[in-house]
N, C-alpha and C positions, 0 to 999 in steps of 0.2 A: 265382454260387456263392461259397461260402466260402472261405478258403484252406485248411482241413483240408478240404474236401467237393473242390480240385482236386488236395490232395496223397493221398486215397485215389481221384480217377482215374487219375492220373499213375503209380501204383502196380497198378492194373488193367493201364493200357498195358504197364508193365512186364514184369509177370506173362507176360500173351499173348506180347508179343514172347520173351520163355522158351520157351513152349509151342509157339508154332508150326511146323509144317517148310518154310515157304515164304520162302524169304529175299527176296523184293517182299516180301512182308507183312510182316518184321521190319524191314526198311528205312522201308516207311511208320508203319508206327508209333513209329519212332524218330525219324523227319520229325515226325510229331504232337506226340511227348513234347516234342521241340525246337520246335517252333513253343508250348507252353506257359507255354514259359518266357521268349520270347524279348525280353519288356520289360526284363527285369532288367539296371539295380539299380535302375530306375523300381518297379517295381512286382512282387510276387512269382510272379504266375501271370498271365494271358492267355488269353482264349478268343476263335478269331475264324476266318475262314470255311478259312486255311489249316488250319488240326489239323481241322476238320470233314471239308474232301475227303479228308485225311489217310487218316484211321480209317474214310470211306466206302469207299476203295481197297482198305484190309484186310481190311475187310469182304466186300468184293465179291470178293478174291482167295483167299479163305481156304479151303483143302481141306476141313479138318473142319466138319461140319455143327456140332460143340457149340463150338466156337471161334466162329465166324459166327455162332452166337445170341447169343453170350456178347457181340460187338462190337457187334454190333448194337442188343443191349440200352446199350451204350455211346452209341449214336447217339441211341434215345430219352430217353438221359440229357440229352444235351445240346440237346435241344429242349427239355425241360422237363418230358418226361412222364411223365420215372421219376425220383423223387429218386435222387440217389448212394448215400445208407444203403441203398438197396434193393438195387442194384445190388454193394455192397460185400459185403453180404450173403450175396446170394449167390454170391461168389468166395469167402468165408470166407479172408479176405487173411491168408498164416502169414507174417505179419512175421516170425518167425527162421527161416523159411525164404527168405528172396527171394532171387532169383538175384542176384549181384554189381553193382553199378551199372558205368551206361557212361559212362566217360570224354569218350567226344565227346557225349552227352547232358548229362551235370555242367556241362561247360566251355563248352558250346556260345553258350549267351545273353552270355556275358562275354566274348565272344574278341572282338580287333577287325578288323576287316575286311583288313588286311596289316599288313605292317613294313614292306616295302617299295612306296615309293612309286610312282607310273605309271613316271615318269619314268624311276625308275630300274629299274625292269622291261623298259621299251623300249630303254635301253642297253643292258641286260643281255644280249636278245633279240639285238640289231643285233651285240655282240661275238660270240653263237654262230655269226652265219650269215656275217660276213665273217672272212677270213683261211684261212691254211692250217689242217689239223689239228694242227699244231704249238703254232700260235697260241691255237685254241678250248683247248686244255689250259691252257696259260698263262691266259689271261685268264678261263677258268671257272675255275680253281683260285683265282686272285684276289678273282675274287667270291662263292664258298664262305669263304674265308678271312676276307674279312671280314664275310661274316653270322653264320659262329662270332663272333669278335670282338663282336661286337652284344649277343650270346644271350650271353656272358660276362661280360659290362661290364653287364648287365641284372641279371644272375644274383649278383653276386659288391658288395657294401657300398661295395665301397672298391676299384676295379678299375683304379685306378692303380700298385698295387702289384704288379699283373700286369704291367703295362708294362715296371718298374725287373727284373723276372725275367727278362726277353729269353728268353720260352718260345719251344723253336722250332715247329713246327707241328704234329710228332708229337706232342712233348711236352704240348704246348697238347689235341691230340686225348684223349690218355689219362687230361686232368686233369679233362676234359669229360666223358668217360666214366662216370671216378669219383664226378662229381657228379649222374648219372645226366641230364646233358644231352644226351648221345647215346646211345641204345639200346644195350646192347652187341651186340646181333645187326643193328645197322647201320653198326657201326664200319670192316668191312673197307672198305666204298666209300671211304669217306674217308680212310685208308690208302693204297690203290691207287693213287686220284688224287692223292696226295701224291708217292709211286711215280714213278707218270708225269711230273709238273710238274717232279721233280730229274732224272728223265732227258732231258726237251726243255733244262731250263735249262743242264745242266751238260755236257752232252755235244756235242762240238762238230760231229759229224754224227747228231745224235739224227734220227729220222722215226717221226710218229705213225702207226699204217697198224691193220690192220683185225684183228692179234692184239692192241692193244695195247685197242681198241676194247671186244673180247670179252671181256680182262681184267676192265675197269674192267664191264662187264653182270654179269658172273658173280660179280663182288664183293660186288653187291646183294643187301642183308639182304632179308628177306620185305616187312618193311613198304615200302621203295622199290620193290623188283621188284614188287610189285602196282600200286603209284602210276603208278610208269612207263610202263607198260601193254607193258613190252615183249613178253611175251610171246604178245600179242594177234596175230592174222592181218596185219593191218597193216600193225605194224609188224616184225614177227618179221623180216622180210626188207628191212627198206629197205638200198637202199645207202649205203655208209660215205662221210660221218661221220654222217648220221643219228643211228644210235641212239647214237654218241658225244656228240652235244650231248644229246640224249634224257637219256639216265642224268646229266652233270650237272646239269641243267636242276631233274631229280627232288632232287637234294642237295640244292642253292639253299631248294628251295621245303618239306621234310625239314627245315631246320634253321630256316625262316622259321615252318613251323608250329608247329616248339617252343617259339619265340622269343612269337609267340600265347599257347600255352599257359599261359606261364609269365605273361605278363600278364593274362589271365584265371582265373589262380589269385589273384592278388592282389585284383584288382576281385572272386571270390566272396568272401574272406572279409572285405573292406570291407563286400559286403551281407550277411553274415551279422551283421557286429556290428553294423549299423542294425538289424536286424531284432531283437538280443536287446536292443538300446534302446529300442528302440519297444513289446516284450511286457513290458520292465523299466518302463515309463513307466504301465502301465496300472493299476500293482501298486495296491491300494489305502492311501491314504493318498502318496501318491507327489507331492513339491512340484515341478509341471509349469516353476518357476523354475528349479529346481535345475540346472545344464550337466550336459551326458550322460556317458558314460563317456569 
């Protein structure tokens, strides 16, 4: 297929996943849309047997009977037996109307696989489960701190000049904030456990114990409390410190995603400007000598 004949499927899928009320079905077909794209900045689109079972899933999941034709007719697309135009056709696709794009679909093909390395994952891990709960504060506050740090010095030209500022950690938080690096409805966790890290350090009979646990759970914006999964059967009830490394654990990996994010914002729009050099290269009359933009 064409690359317009995958960007009016990819635009079907989208459609559907709008439509449907089965969320398996909006999840696979957000699987699909992401497995489309997932060569990039190799290549613009991709078709290959994952988006196939993909879209067979939704298919096979799908309550409405006219949604399930409609996917389906998607299937015989992609065998070969219904061109796309036919198929587009009949969605009668109202480009000014499409539902908003998704984020983790955009960003998906670009993002790299962590920031953080094994290694320092398995440290990470070994600081949660040895020491007291005093200690897990301390030393997960440290390794939140400097995955912010990371995500700031990523984010910011010239992030030595942060340094010479001696931000302290709130400070550091709220500038983060501003720069819409932390969600503001995920700011309190990080807060909290700020909270808590000056109460073990400075306090000369501090003790972490199982209010203090509950704090730092209840501080979680929506987007961690779902991550976390704390409030899943689970783990709702492990005993303490459990869900106290649980919710840092979530921060860590919170601040490691943005940290992704924000490099695979940069890697799409390196492949976008290949891509208007390459539609600029075909222009006629175009000297294929001449260096690119």
């Amino acid at each position: 297929m064409r690359d317009f004949e995958f960007s009016d499927l990819d635009t079907i899928l989208h459609l559907a996943a709008a439509q449907t009320a089965s969320p398996s079905v909006r999840v696979a077909l957000r699987v699909a849309r992401i497995g489309l794209r997932s060569q990039r900045p190799l290549v613009p689109w991709r078709l290959d047997d994952e988006v196939t079972t993909a879209i067979r899933q939704a298919c096979g999941e799908e309550p409405s009977d006219q949604l399930r034709t409609s996917l389906n007719d998607v299937l015989m697309c992609l065998q070969g037996d219904v061109a796309v135009s036919v198929i587009a056709d009949k969605w009668k696709i109202p480009y000014s109307l499409l539902p908003p794009p998704d984020p983790a679909v955009e960003l998906a093909a670009f993002r790299p696989g962590r920031v953080l390395d094994k290694d320092s994952e398995r440290r990470f891990l070994d600081h949660l489960e040895m020491g007291t709960p005093l200690e897990v504060i301390l030393r997960g506050h440290l390794w939140v701190e400097a995955a912010l740090l990371r995500l700031l010095a990523e984010y910011t030209p010239r992030p030595t000049h942060l340094d010479k500022a001696r931000f302290s950690f709130a400070q550091r938080l709220q500038l983060m904030a501003a720069l819409d690096l932390i969600p503001t409805g995920e700011l309190s966790a990080f807060v909290t456990l700020n909270k808590l890290r000056n109460q073990a350090a400075h306090q000369l009979d501090a003790a972490i114990g199982g209010d203090e646990e509950q704090a730092l759970v209840d501080s979680l914006g929506p987007q961690a409390r779902a991550a976390s999964g704390l409030d899943m059967d689970e783990h709702r009830n492990q005993p303490f410190p459990d869900r106290l490394r649980r919710a840092i654990a979530t921060l860590l990996v919170m601040v490691d995603g943005q940290h992704r994010d924000l490099l695979a914002i940069r890697e799409r729009e390196r492949f976008y400007h290949l891509q208007v050099v390459k539609v600029l290269e075909q222009r006629p009359g175009h000297d294929r000598s001449a260096p690119s933009l």
